[in-house]
C-alpha positions in Angstrom: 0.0 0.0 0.0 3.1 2.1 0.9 4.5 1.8 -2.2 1.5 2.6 -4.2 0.9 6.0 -2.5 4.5 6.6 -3.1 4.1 6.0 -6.9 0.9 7.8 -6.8 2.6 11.4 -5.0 5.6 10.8 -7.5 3.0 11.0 -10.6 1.2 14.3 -8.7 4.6 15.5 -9.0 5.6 14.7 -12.5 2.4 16.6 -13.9 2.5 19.9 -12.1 6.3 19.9 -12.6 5.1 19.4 -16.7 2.4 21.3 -16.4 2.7 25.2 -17.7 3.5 28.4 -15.2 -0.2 29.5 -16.2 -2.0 26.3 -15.2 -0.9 26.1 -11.3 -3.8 26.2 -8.9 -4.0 29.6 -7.1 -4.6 27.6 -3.5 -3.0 30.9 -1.9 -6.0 33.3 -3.6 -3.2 35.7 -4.7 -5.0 36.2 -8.1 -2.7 37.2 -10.8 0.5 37.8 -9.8 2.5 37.7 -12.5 6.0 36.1 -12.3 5.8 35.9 -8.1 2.9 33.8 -8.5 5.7 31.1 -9.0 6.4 32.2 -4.9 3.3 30.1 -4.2 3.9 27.1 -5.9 4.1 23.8 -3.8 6.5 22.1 -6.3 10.5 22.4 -5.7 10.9 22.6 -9.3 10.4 26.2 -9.8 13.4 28.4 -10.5 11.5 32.1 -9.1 12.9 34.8 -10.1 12.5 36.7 -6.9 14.5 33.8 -5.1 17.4 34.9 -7.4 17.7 38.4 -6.8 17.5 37.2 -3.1 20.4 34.9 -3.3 22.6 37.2 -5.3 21.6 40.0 -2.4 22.9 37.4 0.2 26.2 36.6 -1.6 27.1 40.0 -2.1 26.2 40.3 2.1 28.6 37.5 2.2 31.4 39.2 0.0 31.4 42.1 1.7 31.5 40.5 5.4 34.2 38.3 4.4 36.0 41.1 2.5 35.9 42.8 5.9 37.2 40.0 7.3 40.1 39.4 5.7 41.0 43.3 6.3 40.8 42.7 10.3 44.7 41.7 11.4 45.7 38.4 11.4 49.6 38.6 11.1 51.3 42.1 11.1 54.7 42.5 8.7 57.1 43.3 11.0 61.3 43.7 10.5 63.3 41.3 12.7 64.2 43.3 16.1 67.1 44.4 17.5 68.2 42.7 20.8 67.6 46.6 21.9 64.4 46.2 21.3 63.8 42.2 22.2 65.6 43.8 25.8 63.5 46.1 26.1 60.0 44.1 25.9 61.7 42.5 29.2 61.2 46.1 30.4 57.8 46.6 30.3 54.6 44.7 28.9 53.8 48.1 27.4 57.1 48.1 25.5 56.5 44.7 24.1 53.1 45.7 22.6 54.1 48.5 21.3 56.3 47.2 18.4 54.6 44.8 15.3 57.7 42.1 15.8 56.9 42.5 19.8 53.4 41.9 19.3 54.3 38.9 16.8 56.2 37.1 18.8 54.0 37.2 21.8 51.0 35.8 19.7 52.9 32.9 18.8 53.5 32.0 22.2 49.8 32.9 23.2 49.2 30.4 20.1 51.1 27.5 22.3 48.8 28.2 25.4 45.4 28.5 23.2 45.0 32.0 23.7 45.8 33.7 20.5 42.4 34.9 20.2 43.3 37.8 22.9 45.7 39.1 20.7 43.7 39.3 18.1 40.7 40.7 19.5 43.2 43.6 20.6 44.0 44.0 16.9 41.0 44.1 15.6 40.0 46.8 18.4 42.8 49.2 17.3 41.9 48.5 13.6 38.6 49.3 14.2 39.5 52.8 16.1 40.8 53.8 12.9 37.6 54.3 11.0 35.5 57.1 10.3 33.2 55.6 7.9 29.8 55.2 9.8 29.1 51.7 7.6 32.5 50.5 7.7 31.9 51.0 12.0 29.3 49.0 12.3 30.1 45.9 10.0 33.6 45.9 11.3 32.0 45.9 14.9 29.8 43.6 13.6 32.3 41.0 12.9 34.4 41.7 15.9 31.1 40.7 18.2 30.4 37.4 16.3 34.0 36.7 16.5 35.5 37.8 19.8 32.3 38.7 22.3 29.5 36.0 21.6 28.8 33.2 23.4 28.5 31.1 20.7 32.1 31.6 19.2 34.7 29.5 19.7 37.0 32.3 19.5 35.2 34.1 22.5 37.9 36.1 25.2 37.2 36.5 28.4 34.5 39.5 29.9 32.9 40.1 33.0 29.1 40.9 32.5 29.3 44.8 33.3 31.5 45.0 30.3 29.1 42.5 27.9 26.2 44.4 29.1 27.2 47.6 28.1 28.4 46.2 24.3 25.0 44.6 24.2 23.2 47.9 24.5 25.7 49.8 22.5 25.4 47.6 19.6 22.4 48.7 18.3 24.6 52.0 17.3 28.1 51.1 17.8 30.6 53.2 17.5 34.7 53.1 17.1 35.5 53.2 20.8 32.4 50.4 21.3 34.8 48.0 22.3 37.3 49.7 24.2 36.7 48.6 28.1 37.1 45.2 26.3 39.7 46.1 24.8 41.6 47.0 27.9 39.9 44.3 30.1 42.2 41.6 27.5 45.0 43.9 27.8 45.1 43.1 31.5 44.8 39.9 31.2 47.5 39.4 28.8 49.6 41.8 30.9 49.1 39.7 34.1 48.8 36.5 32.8 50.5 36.0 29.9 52.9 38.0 29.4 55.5 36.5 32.9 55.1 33.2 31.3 55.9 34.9 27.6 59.2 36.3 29.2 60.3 32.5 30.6 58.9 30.4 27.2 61.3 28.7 24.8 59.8 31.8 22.3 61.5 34.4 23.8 64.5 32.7 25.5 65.8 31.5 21.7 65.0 35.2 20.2 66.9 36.9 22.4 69.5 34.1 22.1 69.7 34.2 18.5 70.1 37.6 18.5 72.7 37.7 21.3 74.6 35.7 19.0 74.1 37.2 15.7 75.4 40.7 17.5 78.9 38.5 19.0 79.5 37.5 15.5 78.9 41.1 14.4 
């Protein structure tokens, strides 16, 4: 019996999808509605128009957001320091973060612990600061909450809920500066917990080493 009303629904679908545009029931009463009245049409055959210009409206959405995306930092050119310099981000955590090869080298380290994603949130944040175009704001901040600051994200930092609240509310307008309690929330963290384990890893130790030496030889 299965099988017959199988065969039976496959026939119901071989003649509407046969049948011409003109001779499909209007079961919606949306009279004539010219080439959208293929909108209301039960069979998955129909190519709509409409359904087009949607899909090409979402793809060039998509473009644009991952466009953006690819702008936001993910690795910074940087010269190879000095041992002046490598010295000196022994100094202070401020001096480290202050120069592109500092800043390098500490996210591959934060890379080893699983933590890169601090780094990069602070990059985006100081990317984003940049901007004055109003729509470039709020897609950049756009991207930086789905990929930083939701819950859902596997790339999510660490934020108490005074400073989540407050990007929550501000998202509905954000701004350049929408992110920068975050911003120095992670900065502290890095600072306190990162950053004395950065200056005993096997990263830093063998930078400053191979510089050491490249200076004797000098």
């Amino acid at each position: 019996v299965m099988g017959s009303e199988r065969m039976e629904m496959r026939k119901r679908q071989m003649t509407a999808a046969q049948e011409p545009p003109g001779s499909v029931p209007n079961q919606h009463g949306t009279g004539n509605r010219g080439s959208n009245a293929c909108c209301f049409c039960w069979c998955c055959c129909c190519s709509c128009s409409c359904l087009t210009v949607r899909n090409q409206e979402d793809q060039r959405l998509t473009r644009a957001s991952h466009e953006l995306r690819t702008e936001l930092p993910t690795c910074e050119e940087s010269p190879t320091p000095t041992l002046e310099e490598v010295n000196a981000w022994a100094q202070s955590f401020d001096n480290l973060m202050v120069t592109p090869a500092g800043r390098n080298a500490f996210r591959e380290f934060l890379r080893t612990e699983f933590s890169e994603e601090n780094m990069l949130f602070w990059m985006a944040c100081e990317e984003l600061k940049k901007e004055a175009n109003k729509n470039i704001i709020e897609e950049k901040a756009r991207i930086i909450y789905e990929d930083y600051i939701s819950i859902l994200s596997p790339k999510e930092v660490s934020l108490d809920s005074r400073v989540r609240e407050v990007i929550n509310r501000n998202m509905v307008e954000p701004s350049q500066h929408i992110f920068d309690d975050a911003q120095l929330q992670i900065y502290t963290l890095m600072h306190r917990d990162s950053y004395p384990r950065f200056m005993n890893s096997t990263v830093y130790k063998d930078l400053l080493q191979s510089l050491s030496e490249k200076t004797a030889e000098a």
